[in-house]
C-alpha positions as CSV (number, residue, x, y, z in Angstrom):
1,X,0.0,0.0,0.0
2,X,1.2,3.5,-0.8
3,X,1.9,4.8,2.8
4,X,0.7,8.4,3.6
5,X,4.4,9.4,4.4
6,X,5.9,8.2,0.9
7,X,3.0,11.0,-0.4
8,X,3.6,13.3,1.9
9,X,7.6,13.1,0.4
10,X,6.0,12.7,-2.9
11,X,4.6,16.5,-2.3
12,X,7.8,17.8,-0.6
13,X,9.4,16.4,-4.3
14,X,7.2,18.3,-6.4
15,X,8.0,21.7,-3.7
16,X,11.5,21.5,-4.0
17,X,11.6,21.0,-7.6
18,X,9.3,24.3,-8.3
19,X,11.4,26.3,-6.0
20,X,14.4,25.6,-7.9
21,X,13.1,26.4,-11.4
22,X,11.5,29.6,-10.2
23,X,14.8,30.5,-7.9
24,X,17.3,29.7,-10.9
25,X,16.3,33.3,-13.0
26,X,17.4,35.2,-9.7
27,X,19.7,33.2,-9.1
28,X,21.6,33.7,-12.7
29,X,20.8,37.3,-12.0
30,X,22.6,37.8,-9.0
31,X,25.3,36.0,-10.4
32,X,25.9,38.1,-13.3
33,X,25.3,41.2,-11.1
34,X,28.5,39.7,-8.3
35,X,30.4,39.2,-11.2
36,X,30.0,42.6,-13.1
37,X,30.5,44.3,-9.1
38,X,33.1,42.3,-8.5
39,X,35.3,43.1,-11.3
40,X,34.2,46.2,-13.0
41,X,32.0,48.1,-10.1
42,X,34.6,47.6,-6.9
43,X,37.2,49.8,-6.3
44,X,40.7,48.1,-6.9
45,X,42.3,47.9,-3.3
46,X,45.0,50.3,-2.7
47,X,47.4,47.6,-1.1
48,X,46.7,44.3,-2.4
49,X,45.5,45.3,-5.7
50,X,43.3,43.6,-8.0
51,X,43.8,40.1,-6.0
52,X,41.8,41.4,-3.1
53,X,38.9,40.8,-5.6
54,X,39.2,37.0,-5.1
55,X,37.7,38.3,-1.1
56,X,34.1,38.3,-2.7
57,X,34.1,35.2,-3.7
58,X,35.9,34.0,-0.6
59,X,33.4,35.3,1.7
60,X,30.1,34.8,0.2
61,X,30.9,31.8,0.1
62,X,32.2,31.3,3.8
63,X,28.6,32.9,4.7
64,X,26.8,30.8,2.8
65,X,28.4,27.5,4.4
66,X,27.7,28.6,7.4
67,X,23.8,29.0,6.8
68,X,24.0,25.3,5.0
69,X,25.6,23.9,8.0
70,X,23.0,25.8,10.2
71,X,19.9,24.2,8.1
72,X,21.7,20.7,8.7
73,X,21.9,21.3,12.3
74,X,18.2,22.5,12.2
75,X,16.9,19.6,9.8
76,X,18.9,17.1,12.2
77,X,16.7,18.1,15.0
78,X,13.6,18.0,12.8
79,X,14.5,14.4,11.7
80,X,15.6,13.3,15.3
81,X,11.8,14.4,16.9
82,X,9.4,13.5,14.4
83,X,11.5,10.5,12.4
84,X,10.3,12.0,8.8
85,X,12.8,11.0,6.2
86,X,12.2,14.4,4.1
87,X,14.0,16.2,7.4
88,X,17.2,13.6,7.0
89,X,17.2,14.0,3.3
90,X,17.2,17.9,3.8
91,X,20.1,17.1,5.8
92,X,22.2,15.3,4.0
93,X,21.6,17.7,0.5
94,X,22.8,21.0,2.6
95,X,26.0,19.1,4.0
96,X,26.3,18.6,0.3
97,X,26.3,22.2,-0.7
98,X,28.3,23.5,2.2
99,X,31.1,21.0,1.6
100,X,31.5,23.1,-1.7
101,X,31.0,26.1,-0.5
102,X,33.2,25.5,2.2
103,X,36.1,23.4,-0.5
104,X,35.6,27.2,-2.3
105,X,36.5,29.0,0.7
106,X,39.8,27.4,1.4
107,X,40.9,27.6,-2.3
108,X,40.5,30.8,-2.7
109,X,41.4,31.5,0.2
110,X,44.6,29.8,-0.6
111,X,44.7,31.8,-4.0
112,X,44.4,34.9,-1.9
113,X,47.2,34.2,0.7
114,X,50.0,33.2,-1.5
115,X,50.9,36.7,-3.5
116,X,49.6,38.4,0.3
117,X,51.3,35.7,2.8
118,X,53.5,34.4,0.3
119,X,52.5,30.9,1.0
120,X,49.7,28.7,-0.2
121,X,48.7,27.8,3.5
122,X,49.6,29.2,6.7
123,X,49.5,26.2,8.8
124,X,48.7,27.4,12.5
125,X,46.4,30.6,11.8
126,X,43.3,29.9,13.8
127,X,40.7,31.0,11.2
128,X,42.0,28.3,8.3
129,X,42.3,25.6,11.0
130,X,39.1,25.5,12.6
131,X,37.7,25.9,9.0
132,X,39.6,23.1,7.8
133,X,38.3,20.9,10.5
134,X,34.5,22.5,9.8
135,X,35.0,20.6,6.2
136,X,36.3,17.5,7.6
137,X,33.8,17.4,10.3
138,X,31.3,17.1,7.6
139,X,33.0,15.4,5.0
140,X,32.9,12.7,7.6
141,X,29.2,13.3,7.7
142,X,29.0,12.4,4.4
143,X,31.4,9.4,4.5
144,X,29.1,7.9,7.2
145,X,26.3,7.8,5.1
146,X,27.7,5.9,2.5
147,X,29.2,3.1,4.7
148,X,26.4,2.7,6.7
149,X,22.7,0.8,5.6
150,X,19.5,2.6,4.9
151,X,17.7,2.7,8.1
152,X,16.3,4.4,11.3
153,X,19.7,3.9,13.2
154,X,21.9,5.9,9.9
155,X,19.7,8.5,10.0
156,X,19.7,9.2,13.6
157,X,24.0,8.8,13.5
158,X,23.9,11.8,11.0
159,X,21.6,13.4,12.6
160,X,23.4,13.4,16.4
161,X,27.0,14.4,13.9
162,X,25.3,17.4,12.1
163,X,24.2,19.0,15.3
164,X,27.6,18.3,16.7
165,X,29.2,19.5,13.7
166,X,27.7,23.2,13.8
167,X,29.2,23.9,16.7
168,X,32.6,24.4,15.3
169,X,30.5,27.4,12.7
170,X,30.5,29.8,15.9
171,X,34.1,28.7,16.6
172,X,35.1,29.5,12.9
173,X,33.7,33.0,13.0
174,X,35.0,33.9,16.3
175,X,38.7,32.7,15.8
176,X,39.8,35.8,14.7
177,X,38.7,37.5,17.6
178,X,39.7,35.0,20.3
179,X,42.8,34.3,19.0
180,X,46.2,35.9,17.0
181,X,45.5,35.5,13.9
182,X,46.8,36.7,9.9
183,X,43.2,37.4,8.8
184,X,41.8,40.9,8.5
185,X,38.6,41.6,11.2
186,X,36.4,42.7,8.2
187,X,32.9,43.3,10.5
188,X,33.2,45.1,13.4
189,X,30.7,46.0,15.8
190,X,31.1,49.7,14.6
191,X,30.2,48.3,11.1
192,X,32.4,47.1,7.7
193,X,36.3,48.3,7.3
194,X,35.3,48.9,3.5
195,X,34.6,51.8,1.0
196,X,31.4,51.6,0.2
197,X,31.3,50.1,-3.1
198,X,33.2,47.3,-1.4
199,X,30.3,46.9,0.7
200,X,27.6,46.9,-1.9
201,X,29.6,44.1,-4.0
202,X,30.2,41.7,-0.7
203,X,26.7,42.3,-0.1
204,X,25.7,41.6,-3.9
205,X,28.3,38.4,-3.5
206,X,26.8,37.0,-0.6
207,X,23.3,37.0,-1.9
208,X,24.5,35.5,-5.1
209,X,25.8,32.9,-3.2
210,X,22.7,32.5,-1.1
211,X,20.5,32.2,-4.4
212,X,23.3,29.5,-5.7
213,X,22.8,27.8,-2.4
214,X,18.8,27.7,-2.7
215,X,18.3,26.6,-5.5
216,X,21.2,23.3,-5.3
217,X,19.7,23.0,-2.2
218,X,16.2,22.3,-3.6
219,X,17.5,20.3,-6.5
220,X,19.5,18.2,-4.8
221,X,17.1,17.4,-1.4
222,X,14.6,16.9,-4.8
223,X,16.5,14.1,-6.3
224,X,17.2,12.2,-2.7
225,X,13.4,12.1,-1.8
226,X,12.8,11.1,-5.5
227,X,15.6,8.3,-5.3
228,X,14.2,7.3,-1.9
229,X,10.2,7.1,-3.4
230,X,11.7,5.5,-6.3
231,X,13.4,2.6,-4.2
232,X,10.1,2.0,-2.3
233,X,8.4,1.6,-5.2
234,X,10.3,-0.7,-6.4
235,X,10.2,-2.7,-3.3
236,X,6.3,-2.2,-2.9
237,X,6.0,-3.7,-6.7
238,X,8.5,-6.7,-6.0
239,X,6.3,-7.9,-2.8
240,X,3.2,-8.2,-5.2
């Protein structure tokens, strides 16, 4: 019998796929938008010179990680109260996209620091380690699921990891204020140390990146649940 829950996912499908057709114009937008700010609307940077442009890119896509990681940490606790599968599938698409986001941020990060630090990675500096351990954290989230069996007991595993796993986001933001550290303090609590132009392309940047995000998140939690019906229809039509 088709269960109420395998329609219930069934509808969440057919959400998440229309959300990320009418998200992708905006999102394409926004994109073209970061780029033209980025390279032709942003003030060159007196110092660093046209490589500090690589810094919009590096940080809308640090902010954006951080909100994937946070809407793992939120779906976790969905999944781990009610036990719906759409919650753990939600999951497991946004660990997806922050791994990216968050594989983006340390190349170009690296990009950034070897003509400025003159090396590709300064081993020690608080801010790259605790964001190199944020990836790994979650790249091991995403190992887990693929050693262990579909079921009740994975589900709950990734969940109890991607709660664990965020709390290393609030570490990551503050190391550069709780410890010695290479990277500039860009917010401040008296604002941005930016021109304004600077300001309006990281803003542009990080909402590019937060389109991007929306709409790989939708397509991606929308071809897990469709996976997942598709198995369970295949095992309802094998029992008869």
């Amino acid at each position: 019998m088709w269960s109420k829950n395998l329609d219930a996912d069934l509808q969440a499908n057919r959400r998440y796929t229309a959300w990320a057709v009418r998200l992708l114009a905006p999102a394409f937008l926004l994109g073209a938008l970061a780029l033209y700010a980025t390279f032709l609307y942003a003030p060159t940077e007196k110092v660093m010179g046209d490589v500090q442009r690589i810094f919009y890119f590096h940080v809308g896509s640090a902010w954006n990680a951080f909100v994937a990681f946070f809407v793992v940490f939120l779906a976790s606790i969905a999944y781990l109260r009610t036990r719906r599968v759409k919650w753990d599938q939600l999951a497991v698409a946004s660990t997806e996209v922050g791994v990216v986001f968050t594989t983006i941020t340390l190349v170009t990060g690296s990009i950034w620091a070897k003509p400025i630090w003159y090396t590709w990675w300064p081993w020690g500096d608080p801010r790259v380690t605790t964001t190199l351990v944020l990836w790994l954290m979650y790249v091991s989230y995403l190992i887990l699921r693929s050693s262990l069996p579909e079921g009740d007991q994975k589900y709950k595993f990734c969940a109890v990891l991607g709660i664990i796993g965020f709390i290393n986001v609030p570490i990551v933001w503050m190391s550069i204020r709780w410890w010695r550290t290479h990277h500039p303090v860009v917010v401040t609590t008296s604002g941005m140390n930016l021109e304004t132009k600077m300001v309006h392309t990281l803003m542009i940047s990080v909402f590019a990146f937060a389109a991007l995000y929306a709409v790989l998140l939708c397509l991606r939690t929308s071809m897990r649940l469709q996976e997942r019906l598709t198995r369970e229809m295949e095992v309802e039509v094998l029992a008869k």
